[in-house]
C-alpha beads as a LAMMPS data file, in Angstrom:
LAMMPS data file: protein, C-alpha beads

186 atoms
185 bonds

1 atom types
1 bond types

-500.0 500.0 xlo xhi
-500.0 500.0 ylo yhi
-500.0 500.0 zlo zhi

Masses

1 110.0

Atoms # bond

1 1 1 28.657 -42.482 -3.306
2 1 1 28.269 -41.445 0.282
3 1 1 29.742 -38.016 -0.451
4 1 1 26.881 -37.522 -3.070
5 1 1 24.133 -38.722 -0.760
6 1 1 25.353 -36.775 2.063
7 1 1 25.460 -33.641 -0.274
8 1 1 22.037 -34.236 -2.143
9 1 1 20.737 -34.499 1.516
10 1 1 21.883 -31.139 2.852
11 1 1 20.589 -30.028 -0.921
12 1 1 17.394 -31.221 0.141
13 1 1 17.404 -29.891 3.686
14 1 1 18.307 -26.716 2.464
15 1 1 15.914 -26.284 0.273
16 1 1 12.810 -27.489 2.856
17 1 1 14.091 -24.466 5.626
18 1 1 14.061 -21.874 2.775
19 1 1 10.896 -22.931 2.346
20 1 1 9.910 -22.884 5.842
21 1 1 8.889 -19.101 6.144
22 1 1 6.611 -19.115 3.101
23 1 1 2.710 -19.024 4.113
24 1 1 -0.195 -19.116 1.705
25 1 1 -1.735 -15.363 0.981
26 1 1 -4.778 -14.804 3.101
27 1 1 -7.813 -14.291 1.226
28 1 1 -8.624 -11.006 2.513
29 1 1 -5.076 -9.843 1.102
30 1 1 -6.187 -9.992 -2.696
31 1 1 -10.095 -9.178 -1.302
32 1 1 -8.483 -5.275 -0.531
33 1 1 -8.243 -4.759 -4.199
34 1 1 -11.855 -4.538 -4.687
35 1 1 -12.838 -2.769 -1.765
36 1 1 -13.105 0.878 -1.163
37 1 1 -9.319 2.942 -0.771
38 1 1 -8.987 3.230 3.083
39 1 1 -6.585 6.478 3.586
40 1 1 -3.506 6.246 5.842
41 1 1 -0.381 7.926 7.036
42 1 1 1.242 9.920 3.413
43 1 1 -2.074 10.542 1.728
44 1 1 -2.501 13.828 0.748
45 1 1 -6.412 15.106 -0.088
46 1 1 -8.242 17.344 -1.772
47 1 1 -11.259 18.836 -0.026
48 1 1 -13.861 21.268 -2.465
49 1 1 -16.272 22.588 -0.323
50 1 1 -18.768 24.596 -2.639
51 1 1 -18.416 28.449 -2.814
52 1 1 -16.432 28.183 0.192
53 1 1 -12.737 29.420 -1.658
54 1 1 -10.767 29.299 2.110
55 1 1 -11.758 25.807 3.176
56 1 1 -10.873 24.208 -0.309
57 1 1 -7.638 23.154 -0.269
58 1 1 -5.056 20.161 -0.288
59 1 1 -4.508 18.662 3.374
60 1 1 -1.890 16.152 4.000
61 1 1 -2.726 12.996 6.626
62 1 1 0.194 12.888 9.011
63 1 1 1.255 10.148 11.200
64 1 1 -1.688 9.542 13.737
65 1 1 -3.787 9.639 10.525
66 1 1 -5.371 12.788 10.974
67 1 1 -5.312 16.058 8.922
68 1 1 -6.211 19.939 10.366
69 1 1 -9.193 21.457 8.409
70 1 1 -9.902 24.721 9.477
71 1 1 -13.083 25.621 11.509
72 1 1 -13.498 22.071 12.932
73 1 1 -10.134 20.607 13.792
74 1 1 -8.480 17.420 13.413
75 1 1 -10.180 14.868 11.464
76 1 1 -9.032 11.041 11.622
77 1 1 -8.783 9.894 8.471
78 1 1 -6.496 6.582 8.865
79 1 1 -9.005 3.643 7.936
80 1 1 -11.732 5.947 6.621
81 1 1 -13.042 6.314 3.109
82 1 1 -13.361 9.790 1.173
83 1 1 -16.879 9.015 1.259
84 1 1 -16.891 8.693 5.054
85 1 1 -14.724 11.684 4.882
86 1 1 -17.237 13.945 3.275
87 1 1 -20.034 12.975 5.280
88 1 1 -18.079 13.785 8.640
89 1 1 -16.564 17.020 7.384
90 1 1 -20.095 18.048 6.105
91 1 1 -21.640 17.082 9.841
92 1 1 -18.998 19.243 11.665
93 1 1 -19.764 22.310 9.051
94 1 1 -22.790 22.003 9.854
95 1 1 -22.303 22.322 13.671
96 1 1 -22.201 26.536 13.585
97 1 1 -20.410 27.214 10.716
98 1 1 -22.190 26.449 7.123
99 1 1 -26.207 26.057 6.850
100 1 1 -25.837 23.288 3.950
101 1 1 -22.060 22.247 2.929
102 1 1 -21.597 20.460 0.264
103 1 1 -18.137 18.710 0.485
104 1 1 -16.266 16.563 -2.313
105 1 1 -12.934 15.023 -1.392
106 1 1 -10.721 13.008 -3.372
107 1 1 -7.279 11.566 -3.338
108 1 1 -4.359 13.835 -4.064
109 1 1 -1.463 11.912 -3.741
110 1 1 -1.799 8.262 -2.092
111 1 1 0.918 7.127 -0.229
112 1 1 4.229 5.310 -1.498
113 1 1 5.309 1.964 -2.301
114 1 1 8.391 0.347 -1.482
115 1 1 10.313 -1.897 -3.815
116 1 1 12.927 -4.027 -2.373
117 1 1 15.507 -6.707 -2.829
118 1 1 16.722 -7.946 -6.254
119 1 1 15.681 -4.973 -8.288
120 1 1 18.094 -2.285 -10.275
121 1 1 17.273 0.609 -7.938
122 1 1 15.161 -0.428 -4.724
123 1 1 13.410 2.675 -2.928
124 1 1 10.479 4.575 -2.228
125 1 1 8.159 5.109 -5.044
126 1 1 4.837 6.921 -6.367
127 1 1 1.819 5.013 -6.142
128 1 1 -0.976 5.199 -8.904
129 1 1 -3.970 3.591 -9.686
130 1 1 -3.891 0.557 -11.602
131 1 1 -0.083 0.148 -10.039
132 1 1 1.001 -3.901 -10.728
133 1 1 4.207 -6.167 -9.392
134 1 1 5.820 -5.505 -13.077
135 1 1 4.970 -1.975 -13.306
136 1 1 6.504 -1.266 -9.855
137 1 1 9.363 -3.448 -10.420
138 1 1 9.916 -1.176 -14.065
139 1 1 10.193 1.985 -11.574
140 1 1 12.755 0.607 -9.330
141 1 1 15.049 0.054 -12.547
142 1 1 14.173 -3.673 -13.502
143 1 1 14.723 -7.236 -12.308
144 1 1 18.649 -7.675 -11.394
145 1 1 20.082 -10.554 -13.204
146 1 1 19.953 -12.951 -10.088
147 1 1 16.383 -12.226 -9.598
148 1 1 12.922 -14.522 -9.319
149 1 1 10.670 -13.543 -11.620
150 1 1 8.139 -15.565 -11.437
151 1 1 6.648 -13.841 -7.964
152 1 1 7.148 -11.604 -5.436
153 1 1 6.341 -11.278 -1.684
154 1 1 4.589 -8.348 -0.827
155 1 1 3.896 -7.108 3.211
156 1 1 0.326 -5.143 2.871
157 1 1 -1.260 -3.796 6.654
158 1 1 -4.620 -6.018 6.175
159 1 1 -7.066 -4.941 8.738
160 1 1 -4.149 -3.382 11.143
161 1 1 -2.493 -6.485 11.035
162 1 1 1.086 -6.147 8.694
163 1 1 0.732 -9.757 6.644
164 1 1 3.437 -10.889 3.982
165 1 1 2.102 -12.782 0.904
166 1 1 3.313 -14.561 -2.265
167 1 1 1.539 -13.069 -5.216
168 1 1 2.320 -13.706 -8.912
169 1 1 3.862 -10.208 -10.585
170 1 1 0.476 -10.163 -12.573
171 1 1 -1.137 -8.679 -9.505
172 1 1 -1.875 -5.294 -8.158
173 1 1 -0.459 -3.490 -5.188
174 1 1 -1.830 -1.145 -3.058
175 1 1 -0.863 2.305 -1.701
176 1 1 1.914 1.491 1.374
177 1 1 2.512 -1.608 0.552
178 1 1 6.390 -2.989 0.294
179 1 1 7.486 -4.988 -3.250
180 1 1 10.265 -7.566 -1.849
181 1 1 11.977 -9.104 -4.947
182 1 1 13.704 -12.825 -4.327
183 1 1 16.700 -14.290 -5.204
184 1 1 16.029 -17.121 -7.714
185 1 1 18.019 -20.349 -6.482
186 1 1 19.476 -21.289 -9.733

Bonds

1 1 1 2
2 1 2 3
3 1 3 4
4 1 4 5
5 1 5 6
6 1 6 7
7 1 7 8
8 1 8 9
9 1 9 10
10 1 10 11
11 1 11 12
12 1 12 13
13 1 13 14
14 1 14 15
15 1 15 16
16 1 16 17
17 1 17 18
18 1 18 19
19 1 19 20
20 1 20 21
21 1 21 22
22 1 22 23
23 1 23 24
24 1 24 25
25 1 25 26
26 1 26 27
27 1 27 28
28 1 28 29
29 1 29 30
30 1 30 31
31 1 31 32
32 1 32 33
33 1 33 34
34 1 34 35
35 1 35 36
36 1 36 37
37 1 37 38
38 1 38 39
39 1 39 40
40 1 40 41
41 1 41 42
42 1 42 43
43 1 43 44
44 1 44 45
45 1 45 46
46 1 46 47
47 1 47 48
48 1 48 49
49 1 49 50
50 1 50 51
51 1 51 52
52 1 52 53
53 1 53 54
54 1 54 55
55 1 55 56
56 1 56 57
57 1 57 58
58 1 58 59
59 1 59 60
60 1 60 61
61 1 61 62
62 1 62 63
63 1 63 64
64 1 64 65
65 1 65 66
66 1 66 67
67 1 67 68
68 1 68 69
69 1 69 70
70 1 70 71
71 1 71 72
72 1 72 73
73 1 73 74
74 1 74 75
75 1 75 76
76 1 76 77
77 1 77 78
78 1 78 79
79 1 79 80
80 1 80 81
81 1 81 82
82 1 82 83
83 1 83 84
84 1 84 85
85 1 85 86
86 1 86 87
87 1 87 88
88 1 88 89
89 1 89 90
90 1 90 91
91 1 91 92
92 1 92 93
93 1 93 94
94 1 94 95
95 1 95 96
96 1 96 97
97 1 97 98
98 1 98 99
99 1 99 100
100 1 100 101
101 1 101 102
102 1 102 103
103 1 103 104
104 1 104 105
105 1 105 106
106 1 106 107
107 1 107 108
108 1 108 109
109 1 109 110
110 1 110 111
111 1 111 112
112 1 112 113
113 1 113 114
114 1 114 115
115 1 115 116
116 1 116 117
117 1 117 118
118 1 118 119
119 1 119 120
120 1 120 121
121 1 121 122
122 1 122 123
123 1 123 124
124 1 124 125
125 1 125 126
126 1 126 127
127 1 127 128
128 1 128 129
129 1 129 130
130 1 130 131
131 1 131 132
132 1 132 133
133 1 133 134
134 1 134 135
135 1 135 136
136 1 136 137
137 1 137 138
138 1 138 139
139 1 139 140
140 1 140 141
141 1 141 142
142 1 142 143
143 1 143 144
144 1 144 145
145 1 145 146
146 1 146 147
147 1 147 148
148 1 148 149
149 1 149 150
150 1 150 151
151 1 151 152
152 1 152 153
153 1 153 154
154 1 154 155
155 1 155 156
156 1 156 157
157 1 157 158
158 1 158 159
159 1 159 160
160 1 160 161
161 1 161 162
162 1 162 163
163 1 163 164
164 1 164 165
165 1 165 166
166 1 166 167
167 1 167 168
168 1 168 169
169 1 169 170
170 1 170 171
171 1 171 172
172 1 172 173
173 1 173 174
174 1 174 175
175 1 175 176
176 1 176 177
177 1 177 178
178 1 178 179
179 1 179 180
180 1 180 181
181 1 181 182
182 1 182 183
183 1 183 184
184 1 184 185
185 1 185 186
């Protein structure tokens, strides 16, 4: 009897400290679905400007979350919207080089999403609109057979700030965000 108490205590204990690191999703983390894409590091765009054949092009955002366009320079991009991107490309054409641009950018490529932990093939993967927990979890091969199903953790950079959250697979992910898959208990 004192075997099983001890036991279903360090059951118990167990099972509180495992649950220790969880915290509740912020509410800005499922808020970034409905706002406008912000570009980052990976995203590759496509810049049109109007009857202007050698400026329109595909330009990749690198690292410090700019991309070269030619006649102006570098152009930060990290944390701006396309349509903030047109408007500042069209300003800087209009510094010397075109008498009215008119300048339509739109997303290439976004950047990739990370699936991780109990999945058949974890790795770096495609992103594309729409992209949920289940769909991302079918590109990395499928649940293993000792996964949780029933949610995922998923570490999204909210506002510059990397936060981890517990979201049911029902939910959509983002463009650079990682897909951690957990190991179901029992």
């Amino acid at each position: 009897m004192k075997w099983l108490s001890l036991t279903s205590c360090a059951l118990l204990a167990g099972l509180i400290a495992g649950c220790s690191g969880y915290r509740p999703t912020p509410s800005t983390f499922n808020a970034m679905a409905n706002e406008p894409y912000r570009l980052g590091a990976g995203d590759r765009l496509r810049v049109t400007v109007f009857e202007q054949e050698g400026l329109t092009n595909t330009y990749s955002v690198d690292q410090a979350g700019y991309f070269a366009f030619p006649l102006v320079g570098p152009v930060a991009a990290r944390g701006h919207t396309v349509q903030q991107i047109e408007a500042t490309l069209a300003t800087k054409l209009k510094q010397g080089f075109l008498r009215d641009p008119d300048v339509s950018v739109e997303v290439d490529r976004y950047r990739p999403v990370f699936v991780m932990g109990e999945v058949g093939a974890a790795g770096q993967y495609s992103y594309v609109p729409g992209l949920t927990v289940q769909k991302a979890v079918a590109m990395a091969g499928g649940y293993s057979a000792r996964a949780n199903q029933a949610n995922v953790d998923i570490t999204r950079n909210v506002n510059g700030e990397v936060v981890t959250g517990r979201v049911p697979t029902s939910d959509s992910i983002l463009p650079g965000d990682t897909v951690y898959v957990r190991e179901r208990l029992f």
